[in-house]
C-alpha positions in Angstrom: 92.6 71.1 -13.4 92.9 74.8 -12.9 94.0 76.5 -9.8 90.6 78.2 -9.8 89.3 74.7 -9.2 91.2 73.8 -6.6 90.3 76.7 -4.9 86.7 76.4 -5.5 86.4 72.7 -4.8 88.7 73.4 -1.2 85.8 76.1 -0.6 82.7 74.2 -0.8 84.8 71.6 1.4 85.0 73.7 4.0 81.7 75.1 3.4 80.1 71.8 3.8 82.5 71.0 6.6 81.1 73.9 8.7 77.1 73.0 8.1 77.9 69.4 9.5 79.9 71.0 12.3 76.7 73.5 12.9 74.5 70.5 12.5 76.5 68.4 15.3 76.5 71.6 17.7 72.4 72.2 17.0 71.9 68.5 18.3 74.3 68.7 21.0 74.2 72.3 22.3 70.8 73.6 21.0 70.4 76.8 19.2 71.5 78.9 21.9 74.4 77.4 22.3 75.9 76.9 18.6 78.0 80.1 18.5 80.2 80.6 15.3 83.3 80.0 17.8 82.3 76.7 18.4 81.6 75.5 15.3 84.8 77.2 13.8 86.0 74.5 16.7 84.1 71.7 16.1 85.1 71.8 12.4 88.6 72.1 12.8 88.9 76.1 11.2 89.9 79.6 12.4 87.1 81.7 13.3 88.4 84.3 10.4 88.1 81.2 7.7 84.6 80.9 9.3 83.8 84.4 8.8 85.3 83.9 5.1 82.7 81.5 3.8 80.0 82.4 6.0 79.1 85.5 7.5 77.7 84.9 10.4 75.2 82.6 12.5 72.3 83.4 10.4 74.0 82.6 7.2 75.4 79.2 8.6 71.8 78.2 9.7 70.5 79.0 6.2 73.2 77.3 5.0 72.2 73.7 7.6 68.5 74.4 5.8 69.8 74.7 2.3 71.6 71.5 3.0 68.7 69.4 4.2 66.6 70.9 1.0 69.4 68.9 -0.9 69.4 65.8 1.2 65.5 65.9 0.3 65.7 66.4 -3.0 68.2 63.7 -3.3 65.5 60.5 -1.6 63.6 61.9 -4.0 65.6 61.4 -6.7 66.8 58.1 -5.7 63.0 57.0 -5.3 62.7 57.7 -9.1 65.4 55.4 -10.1 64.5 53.4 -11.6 61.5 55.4 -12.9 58.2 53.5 -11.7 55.3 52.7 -14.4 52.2 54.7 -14.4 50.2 53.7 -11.4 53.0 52.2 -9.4 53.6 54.3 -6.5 55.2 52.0 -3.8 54.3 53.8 -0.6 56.2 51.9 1.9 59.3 52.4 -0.1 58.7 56.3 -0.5 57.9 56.7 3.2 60.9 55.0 4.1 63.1 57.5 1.7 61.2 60.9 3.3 61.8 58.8 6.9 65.6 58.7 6.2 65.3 62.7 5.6 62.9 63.4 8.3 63.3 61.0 10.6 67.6 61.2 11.0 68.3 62.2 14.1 70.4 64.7 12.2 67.1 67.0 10.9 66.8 67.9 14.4 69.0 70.6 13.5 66.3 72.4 11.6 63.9 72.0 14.5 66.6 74.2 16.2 66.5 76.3 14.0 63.2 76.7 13.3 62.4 77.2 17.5 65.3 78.9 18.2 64.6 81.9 15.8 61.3 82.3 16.7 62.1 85.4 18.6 64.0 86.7 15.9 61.4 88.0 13.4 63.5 88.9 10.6 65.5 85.8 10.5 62.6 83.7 12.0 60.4 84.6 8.5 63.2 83.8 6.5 63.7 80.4 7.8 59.8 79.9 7.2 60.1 80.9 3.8 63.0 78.5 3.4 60.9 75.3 4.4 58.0 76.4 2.3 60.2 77.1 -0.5 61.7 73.2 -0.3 58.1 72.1 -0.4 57.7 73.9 -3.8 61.2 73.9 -5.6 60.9 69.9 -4.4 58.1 68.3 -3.2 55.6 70.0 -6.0 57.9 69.0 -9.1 58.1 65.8 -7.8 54.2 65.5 -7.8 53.9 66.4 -11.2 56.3 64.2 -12.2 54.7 60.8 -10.6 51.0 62.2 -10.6 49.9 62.2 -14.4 45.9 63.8 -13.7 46.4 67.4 -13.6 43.3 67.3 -11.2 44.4 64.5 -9.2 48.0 66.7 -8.0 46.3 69.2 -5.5 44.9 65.7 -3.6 48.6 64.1 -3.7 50.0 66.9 -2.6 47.9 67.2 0.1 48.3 63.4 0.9 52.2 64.0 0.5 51.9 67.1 3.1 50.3 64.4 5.5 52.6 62.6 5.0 55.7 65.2 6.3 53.7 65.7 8.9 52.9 62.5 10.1 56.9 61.7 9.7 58.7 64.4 11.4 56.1 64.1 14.5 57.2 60.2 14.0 60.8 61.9 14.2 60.4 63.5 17.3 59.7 60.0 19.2 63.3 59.3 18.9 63.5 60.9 22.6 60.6 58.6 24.2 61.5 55.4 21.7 64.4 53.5 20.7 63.0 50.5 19.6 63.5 50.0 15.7 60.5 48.3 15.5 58.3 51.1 16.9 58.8 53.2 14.4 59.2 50.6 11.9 55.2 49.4 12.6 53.9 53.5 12.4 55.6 54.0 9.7 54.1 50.7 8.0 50.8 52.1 9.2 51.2 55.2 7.7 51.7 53.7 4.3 49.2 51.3 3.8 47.3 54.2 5.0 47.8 56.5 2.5 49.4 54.0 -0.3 45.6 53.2 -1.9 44.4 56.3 -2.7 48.5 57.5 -3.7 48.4 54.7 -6.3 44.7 55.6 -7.1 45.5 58.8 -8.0 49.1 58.2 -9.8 47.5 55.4 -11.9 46.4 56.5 -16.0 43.5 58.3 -15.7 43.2 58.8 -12.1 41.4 61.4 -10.8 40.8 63.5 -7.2 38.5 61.1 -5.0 39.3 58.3 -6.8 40.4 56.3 -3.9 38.4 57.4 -1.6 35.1 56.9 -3.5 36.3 53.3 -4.3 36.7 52.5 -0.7 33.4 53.9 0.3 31.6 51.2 -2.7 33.3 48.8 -1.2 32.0 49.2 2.4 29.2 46.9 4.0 
């Protein structure tokens, strides 16, 4: 291995040793009080080596955002694997995957950062952008990967949206509930909730509606 390896590899270590130092102080300290002194403390480095990888507080937070695109991407992944056949979409096992993304107590970080810029309208849009850019360099491939129907992907994504929201507003319980097993019954809720019309729309053939027009014939 090449000295330029080592060198590369000891850089993205300490580059991912600073997000998880910038995540720890956004939990603990808030936005506010993450400054790049502290995390250069937290994570065991000179505030000059800081300043090396990352230029400032803005580029760190990007940097936490980039790294929970990743951690997304990566459930995502895993749910694939092995690859389910057409039509089989298991919803409680997918809403658990995005809950171990969303509902960590470690993605309160980008809450932080998503509040905490608010005020900041340059740096505040970017962070936006970044979230809705996850949602299409992630979520949307992922769609049309498990959703066959060309017409049925705008209602799964739409059902998928839900989905997020209905999970990170799970995640933010975490500071009335401890209880496993309350979030462990919403969460089963939320899947058998949206599971039939999922699998409706995943299965060969299926179209936008599908579900939902099944459910109606089926009504008293």
């Amino acid at each position: 291995m090449t000295e330029r390896r080592h060198q590369k590899d000891r850089s993205n270590e300490t580059r991912a040793l600073l997000v998880r130092a910038t995540v720890s102080l956004l939990q603990s300290a808030g936005y506010a009080g993450t400054t790049t002194a502290l995390i250069a403390r937290e994570a065991g480095v000179t505030t000059g080596a800081l300043h090396h990888h990352y230029a400032g507080k803005d580029e760190l937070m990007m940097g936490v955002l980039d790294a929970a695109t990743a951690r997304i991407r990566s459930l995502l992944d895993r749910y694939e694997a092995p690859a389910p056949a057409p039509g089989d979409v298991d919803a409680r096992r997918l809403v658990a995957h995005l809950w171990q993304a969303y509902g960590d107590p470690a993605y309160w970080a980008v809450w932080e950062i998503i509040i905490g810029t608010r005020a900041s309208g340059d740096v505040h849009r970017s962070v936006v952008e970044h979230r809705r850019a996850t949602i299409q360099s992630v979520v949307h491939p992922w769609i049309d990967r498990c959703i066959g129907s060309a017409a049925a992907r705008p209602e799964a994504m739409t059902l998928f949206e839900f989905m997020l929201i209905a999970i990170r507003g799970l995640g933010l319980e975490r500071f009335l509930h401890r209880d496993p097993a309350y979030f462990e019954t919403h969460l089963g809720l939320l899947a058998d909730l949206v599971g039939p019309r999922l699998a409706a729309l995943a299965a060969p053939g299926g179209r936008a509606g599908a579900a939902r027009h099944d459910c109606e014939r089926t009504e008293p």
